[in-house]
C-alpha positions in Angstrom: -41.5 2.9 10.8 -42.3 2.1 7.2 -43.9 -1.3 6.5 -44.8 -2.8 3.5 -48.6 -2.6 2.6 -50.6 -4.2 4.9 -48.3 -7.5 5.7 -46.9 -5.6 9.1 -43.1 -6.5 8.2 -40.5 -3.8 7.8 -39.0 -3.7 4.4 -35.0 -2.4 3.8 -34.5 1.2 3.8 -37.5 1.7 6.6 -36.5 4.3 9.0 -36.4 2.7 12.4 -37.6 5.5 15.6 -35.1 6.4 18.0 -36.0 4.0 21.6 -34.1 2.6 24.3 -34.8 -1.2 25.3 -33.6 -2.7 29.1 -31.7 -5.8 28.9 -32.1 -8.3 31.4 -28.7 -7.0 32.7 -30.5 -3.6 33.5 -28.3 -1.9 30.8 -30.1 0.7 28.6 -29.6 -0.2 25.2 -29.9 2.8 22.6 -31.7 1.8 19.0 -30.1 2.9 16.4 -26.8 3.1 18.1 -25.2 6.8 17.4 -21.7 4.8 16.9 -22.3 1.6 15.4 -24.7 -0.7 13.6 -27.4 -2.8 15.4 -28.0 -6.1 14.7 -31.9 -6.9 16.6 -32.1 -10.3 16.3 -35.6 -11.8 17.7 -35.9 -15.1 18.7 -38.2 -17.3 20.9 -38.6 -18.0 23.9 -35.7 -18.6 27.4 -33.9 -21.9 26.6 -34.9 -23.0 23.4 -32.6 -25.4 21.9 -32.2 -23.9 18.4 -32.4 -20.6 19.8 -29.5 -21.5 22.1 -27.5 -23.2 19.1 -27.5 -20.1 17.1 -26.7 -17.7 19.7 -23.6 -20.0 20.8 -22.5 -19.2 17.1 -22.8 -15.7 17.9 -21.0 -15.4 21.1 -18.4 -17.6 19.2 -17.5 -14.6 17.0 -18.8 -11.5 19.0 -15.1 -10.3 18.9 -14.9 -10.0 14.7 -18.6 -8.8 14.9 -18.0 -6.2 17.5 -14.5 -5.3 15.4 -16.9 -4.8 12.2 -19.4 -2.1 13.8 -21.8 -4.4 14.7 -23.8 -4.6 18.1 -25.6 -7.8 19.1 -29.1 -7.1 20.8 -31.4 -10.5 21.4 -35.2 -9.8 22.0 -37.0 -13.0 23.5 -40.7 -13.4 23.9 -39.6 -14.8 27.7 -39.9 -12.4 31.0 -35.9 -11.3 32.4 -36.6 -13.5 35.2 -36.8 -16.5 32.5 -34.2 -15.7 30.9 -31.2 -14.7 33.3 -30.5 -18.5 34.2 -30.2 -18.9 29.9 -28.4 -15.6 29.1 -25.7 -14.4 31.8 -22.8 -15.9 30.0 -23.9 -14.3 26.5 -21.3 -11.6 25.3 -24.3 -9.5 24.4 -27.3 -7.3 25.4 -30.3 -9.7 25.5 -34.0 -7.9 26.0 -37.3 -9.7 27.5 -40.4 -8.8 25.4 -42.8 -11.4 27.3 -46.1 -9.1 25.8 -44.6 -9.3 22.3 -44.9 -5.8 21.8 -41.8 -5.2 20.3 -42.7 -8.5 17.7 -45.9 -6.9 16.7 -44.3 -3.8 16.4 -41.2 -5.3 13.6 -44.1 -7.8 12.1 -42.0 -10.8 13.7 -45.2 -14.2 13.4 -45.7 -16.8 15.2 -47.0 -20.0 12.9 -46.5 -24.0 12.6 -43.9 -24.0 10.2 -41.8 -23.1 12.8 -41.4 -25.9 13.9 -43.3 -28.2 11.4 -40.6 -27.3 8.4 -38.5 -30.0 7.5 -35.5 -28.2 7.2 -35.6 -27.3 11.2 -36.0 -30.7 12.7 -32.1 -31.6 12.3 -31.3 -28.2 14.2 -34.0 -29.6 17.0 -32.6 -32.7 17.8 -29.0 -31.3 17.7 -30.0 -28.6 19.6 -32.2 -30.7 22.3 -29.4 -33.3 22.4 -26.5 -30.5 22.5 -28.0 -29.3 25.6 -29.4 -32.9 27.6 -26.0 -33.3 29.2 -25.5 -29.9 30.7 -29.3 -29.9 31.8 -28.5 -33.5 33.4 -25.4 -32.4 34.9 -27.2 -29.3 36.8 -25.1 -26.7 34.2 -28.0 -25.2 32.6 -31.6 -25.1 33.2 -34.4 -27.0 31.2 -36.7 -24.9 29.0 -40.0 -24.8 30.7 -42.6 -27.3 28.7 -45.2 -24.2 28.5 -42.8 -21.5 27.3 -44.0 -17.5 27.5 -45.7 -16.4 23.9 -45.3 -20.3 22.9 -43.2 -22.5 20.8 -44.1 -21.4 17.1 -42.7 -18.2 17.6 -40.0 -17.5 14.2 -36.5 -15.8 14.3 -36.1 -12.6 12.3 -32.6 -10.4 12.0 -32.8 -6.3 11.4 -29.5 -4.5 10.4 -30.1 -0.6 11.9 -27.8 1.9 10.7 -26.7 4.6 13.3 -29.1 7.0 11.7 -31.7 4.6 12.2 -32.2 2.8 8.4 -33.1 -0.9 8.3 -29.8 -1.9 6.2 -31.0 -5.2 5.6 -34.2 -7.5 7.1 -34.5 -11.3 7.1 -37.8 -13.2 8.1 -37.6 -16.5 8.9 -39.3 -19.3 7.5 -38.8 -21.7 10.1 -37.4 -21.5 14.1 -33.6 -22.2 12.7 -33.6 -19.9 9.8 -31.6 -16.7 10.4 -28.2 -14.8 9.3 -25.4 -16.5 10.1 -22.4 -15.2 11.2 -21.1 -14.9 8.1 -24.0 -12.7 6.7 -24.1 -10.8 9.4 -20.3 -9.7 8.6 -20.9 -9.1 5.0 -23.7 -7.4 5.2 -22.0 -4.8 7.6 -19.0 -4.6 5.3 -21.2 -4.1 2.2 -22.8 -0.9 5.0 -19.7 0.4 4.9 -18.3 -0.1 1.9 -21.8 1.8 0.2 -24.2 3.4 2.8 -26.3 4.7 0.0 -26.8 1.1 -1.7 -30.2 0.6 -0.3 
């Protein structure tokens, strides 16, 4: 894959190598996808709140992403066994990475601002307190307080075109700061519309 000099990050336009990952479902999950765009998403680690808010968005609208082209695939620095209990009802391929191979490998960090950036701590405590009542009620299961690959890990989205091209790359600054929905959807339209834009 092509980085930019010396930061480790992959840059728009990068040529992604052809893999499969295993999803914690046991299906084989093909990267690029010969039919469709990919859209890798990595977050953190089995249960986090903010990661859980944001994917609820997701599942939310898998239907009009999965109309556009678009196939949702969810890396987490967690083991499969950590994350079954926090993924079985997601409409989409999810993939344990507990080594963080795969992060070092896309140039996906781990630092304070994670979770030290102001513009994250509202997304916390909605998160945290979005998911109190069904971890009280038995419904869903408590992060663990020591989570695999830690707590400062940061988000980051990759569009992959079916011939393998990084469409589009966004690195987070801080845990909650990813595409949304709405991104993701107009990026793959904008794919589309002009493959040859990048």
């Amino acid at each position: 894959m092509a980085k930019n000099g010396g930061s480790g990050r992959i840059r728009a336009g990068a040529t992604i190598t052809r893999r499969r990952f295993t999803a914690v479902s046991g299906e084989t999950i093909p990267i690029p996808d010969a039919d469709r765009l990919v859209h890798l998403q990595f977050r953190r680690f089995a249960g986090c709140p903010v990661c859980n808010l944001h994917l609820r968005s997701v599942a939310a609208r898998h239907d009009e992403i999965a109309a556009a082209g678009v196939r949702e695939v969810v890396v987490f620095h967690s083991s499969a066994e950590a994350l079954r209990p926090h993924t079985a009802e997601l409409p989409f391929a999810v993939v344990a990475d507990p080594d963080k191979r795969l992060y070092r490998e896309f140039g996906v960090e781990s630092a304070l601002r994670a979770l030290l950036d102001p513009r994250v701590w509202g997304r916390v405590v909605y998160g945290v307190l979005r998911d109190l009542g069904p971890v009280l009620r038995g419904r869903r299961k408590s992060p663990s307080f020591t989570p695999e690959g830690g707590r400062l890990g940061l988000p980051a989205d990759f569009l992959i075109a079916a011939d393998g091209r990084v469409v589009a790359v966004k690195y987070g600054d801080h845990a909650y700061d990813q595409w949304p929905v709405d991104e993701i959807l107009a990026l793959a339209r904008a794919e589309r519309e002009d493959p040859a834009r990048i």
